[in-house]
C-alpha positions as CSV (number, residue, x, y, z in Angstrom):
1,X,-142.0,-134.8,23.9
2,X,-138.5,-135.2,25.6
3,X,-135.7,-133.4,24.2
4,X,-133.7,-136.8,22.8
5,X,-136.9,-137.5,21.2
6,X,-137.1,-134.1,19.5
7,X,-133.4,-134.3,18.9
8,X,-134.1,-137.5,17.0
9,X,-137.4,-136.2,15.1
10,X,-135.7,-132.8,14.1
11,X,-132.5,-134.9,12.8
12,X,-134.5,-137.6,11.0
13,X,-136.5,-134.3,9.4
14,X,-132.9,-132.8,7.9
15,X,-131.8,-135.7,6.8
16,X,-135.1,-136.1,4.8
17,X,-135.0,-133.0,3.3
18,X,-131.0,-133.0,2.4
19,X,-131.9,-136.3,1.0
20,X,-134.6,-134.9,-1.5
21,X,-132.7,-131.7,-1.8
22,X,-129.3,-133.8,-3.0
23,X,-131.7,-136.1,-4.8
24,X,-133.4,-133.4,-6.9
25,X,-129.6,-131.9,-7.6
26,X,-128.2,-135.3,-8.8
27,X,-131.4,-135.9,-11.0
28,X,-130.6,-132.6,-12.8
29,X,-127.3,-132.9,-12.8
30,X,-127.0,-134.6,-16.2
31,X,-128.7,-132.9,-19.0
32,X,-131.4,-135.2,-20.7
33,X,-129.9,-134.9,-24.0
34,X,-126.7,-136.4,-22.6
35,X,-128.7,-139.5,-21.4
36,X,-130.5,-139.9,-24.7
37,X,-127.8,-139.5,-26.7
38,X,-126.1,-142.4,-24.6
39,X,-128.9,-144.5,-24.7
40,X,-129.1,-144.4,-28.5
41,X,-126.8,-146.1,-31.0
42,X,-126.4,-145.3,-34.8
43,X,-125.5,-147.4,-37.5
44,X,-123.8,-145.9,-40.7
45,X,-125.9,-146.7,-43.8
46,X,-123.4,-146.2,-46.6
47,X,-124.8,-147.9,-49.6
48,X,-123.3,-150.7,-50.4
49,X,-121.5,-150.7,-47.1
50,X,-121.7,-153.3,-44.5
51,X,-124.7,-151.4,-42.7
52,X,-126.6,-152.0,-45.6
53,X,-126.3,-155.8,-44.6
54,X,-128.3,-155.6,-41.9
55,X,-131.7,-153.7,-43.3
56,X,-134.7,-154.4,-45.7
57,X,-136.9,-152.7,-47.4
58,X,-140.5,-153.4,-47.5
59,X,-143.5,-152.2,-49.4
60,X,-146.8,-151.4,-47.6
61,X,-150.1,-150.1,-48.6
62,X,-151.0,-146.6,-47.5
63,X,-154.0,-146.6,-45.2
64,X,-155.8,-144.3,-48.2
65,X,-154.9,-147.4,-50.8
66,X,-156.2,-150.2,-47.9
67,X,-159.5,-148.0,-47.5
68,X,-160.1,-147.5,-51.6
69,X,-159.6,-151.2,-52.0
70,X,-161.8,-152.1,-49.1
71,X,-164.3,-149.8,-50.2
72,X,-164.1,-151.3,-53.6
73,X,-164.7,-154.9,-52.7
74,X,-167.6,-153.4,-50.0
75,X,-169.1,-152.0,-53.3
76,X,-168.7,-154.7,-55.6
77,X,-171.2,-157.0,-52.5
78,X,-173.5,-154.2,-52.4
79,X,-173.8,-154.6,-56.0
80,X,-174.8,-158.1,-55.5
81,X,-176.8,-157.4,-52.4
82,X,-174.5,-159.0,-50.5
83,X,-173.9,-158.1,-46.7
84,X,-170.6,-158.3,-45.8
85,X,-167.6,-157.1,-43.8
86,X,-164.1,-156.4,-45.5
87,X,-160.7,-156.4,-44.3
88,X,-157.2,-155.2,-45.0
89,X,-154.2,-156.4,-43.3
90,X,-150.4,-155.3,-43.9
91,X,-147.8,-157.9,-44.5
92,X,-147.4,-158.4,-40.6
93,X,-151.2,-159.6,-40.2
94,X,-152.0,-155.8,-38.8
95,X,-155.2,-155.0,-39.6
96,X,-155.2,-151.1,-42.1
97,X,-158.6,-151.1,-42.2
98,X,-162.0,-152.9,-41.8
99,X,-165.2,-152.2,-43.5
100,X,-168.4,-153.4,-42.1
101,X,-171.5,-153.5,-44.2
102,X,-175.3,-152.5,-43.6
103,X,-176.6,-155.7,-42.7
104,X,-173.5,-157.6,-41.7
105,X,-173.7,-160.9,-39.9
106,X,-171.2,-160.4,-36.5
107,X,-169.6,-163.0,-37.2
108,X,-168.3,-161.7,-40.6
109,X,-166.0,-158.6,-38.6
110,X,-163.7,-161.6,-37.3
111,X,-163.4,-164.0,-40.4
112,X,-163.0,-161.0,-42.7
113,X,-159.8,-160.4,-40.6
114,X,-158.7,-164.7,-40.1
115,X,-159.2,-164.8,-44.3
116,X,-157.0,-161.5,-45.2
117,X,-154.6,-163.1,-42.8
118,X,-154.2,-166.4,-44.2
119,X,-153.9,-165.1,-47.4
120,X,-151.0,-162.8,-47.0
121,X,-149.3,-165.5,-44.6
122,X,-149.4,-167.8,-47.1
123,X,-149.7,-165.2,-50.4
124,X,-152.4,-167.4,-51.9
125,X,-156.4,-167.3,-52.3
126,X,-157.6,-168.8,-49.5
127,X,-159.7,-170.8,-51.9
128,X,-156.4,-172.4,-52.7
129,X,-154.8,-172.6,-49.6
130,X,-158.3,-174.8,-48.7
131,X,-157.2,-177.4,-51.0
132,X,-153.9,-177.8,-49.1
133,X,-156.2,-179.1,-45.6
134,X,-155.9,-182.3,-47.4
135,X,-152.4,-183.3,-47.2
136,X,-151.6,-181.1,-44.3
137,X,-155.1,-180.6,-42.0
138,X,-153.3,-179.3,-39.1
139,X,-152.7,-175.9,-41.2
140,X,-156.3,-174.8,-39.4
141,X,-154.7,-175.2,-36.3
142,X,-152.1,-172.2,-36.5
143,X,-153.8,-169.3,-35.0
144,X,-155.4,-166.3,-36.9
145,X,-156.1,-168.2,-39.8
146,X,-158.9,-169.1,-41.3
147,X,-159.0,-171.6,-44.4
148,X,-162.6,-170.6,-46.3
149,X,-162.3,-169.0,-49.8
150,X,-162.7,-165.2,-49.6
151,X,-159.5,-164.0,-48.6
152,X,-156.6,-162.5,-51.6
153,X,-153.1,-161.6,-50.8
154,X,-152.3,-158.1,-52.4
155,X,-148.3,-158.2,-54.2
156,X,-146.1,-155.8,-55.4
157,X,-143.3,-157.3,-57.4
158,X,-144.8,-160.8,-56.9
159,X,-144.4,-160.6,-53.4
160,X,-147.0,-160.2,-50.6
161,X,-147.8,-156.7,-49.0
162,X,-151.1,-157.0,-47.8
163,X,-154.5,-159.5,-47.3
164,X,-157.9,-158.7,-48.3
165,X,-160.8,-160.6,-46.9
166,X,-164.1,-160.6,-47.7
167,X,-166.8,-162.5,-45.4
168,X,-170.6,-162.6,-44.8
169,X,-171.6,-163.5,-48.7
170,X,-173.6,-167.1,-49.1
171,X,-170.5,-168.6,-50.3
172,X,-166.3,-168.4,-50.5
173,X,-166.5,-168.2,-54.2
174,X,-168.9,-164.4,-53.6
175,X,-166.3,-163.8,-50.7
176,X,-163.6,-164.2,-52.8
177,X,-164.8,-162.4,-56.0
178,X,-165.4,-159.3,-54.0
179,X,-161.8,-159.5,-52.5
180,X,-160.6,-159.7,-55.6
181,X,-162.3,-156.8,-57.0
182,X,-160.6,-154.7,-54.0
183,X,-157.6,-155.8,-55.1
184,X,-158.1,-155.1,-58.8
185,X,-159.1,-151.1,-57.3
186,X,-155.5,-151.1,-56.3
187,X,-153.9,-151.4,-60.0
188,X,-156.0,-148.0,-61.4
């Protein structure tokens, strides 16, 4: 190596290493708490104020009450000797909890889900909400759903909170009287 090229290769080198050196020294330069503090805004929730303007309050089932009330409705098709899956969904659609049974068709996991769904989209049996195809068929069409009877929305104050949906039974009507038993587990 010639000295202008060692020159060069030994300047290049500090200037690597003052770079990572300033580098590590700026990045620490500002305490984290500083940056998160800066990053996060608060908004005064006086009651009664303006703040309270802006927020809701929702109700939700705790994953213990989704798993008694699945358990419940699981129970009520055993009883029958009935193989089927259940589901619980929250108000968003989110599925708490689902319950497959011994003997459980596959494709029961999936429309347990759709018919819990639908009924807390629409806070209606899906037995009902089946009726409703007639005037308006492209309902089926909105994804998720799934317009057979065997799903029951779950309310608190008349208002919906949560889906159960029952699938795998011979017919809606067995689907749907095991949902509603999961819901009725809910009220003791």
């Amino acid at each position: 190596m010639n000295t202008r090229t060692r020159v060069l290769t030994g300047t290049a080198l500090a200037v690597a290493l003052g770079a990572g050196a300033f580098g590590a020294v700026s990045a620490s330069a500002t305490p984290a708490s500083d940056v998160a503090a800066a990053s996060v805004a608060s908004v005064s929730s006086k009651k009664d104020g303006p703040a309270d303007k802006n927020f809701t309050t929702t109700t939700h089932l705790t994953v213990d009450a989704a798993t008694r009330a699945a358990q419940a409705a699981l129970k009520a098709a055993e009883s029958e000797n009935q193989k089927v899956t259940v589901a619980v969904v929250d108000r968003n659609g989110n599925t708490i909890v689902t319950l497959r049974g011994d003997g459980a068709g596959p494709q029961s996991y999936d429309s347990a889900q759709r018919k819990a769904f639908t009924a807390v989209s629409w806070n209606a049996p899906t037995s009902v909400l089946v009726g409703r195809l007639a005037q308006t068929p492209n309902l089926k069409d909105i994804p998720g759903t799934l317009f057979l009877g065997g799903g029951t929305p779950v309310q608190a104050n008349g208002a919906p909170v949560a889906g159960i949906g029952v699938a795998g039974a011979p017919s809606g009507d067995l689907d749907e009287k095991f949902a509603k038993a999961g819901v009725d587990a809910l009220d003791k």
